[in-house]
C-alpha positions in Angstrom: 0.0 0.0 0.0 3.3 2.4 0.2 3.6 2.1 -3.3 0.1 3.6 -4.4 0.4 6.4 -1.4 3.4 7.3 -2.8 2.1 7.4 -6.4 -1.3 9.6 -5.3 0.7 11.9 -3.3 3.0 12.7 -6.6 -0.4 12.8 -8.6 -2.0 15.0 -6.1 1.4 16.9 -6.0 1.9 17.4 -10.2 -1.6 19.6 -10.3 -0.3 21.8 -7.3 3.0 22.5 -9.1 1.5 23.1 -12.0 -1.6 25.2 -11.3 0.6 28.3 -9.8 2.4 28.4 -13.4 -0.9 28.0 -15.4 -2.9 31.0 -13.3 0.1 33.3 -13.5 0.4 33.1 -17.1 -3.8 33.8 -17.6 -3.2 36.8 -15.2 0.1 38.1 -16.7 -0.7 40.8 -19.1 2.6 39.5 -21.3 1.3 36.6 -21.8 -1.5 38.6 -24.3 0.9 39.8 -26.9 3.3 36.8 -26.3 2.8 33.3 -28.0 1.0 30.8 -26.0 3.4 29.0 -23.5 5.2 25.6 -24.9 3.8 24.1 -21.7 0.5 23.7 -23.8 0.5 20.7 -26.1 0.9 20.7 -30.0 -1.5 20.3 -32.4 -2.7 16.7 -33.4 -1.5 17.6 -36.9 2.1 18.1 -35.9 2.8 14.6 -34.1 1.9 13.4 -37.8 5.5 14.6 -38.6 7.3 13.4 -35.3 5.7 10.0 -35.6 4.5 9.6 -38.9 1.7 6.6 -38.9 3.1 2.9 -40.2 
């Protein structure tokens, strides 16, 4: 039972760590004119070219 503590409390620990950045980058007024933050995911379209299918 260690084992899945330990796993929940880094799961319950990822959102904490992450939330912070997330909020300060919606409030940020640099983040308007600035491209969206690489923390954000790509497009489906562009794994197409990472890891083309077959």
């Amino acid at each position: 039972m260690s084992d899945v503590s330990a796993l929940n409390d880094v799961i319950l620990q990822k959102p904490m760590v992450m939330a912070p950045k997330i909020e300060r980058g919606k409030t940020s007024p640099t983040t308007l004119s600035s491209p969206p933050p690489p923390l954000q995911p790509p497009p489906p379209g562009s794994f197409n070219f990472l890891f083309p299918p077959g």
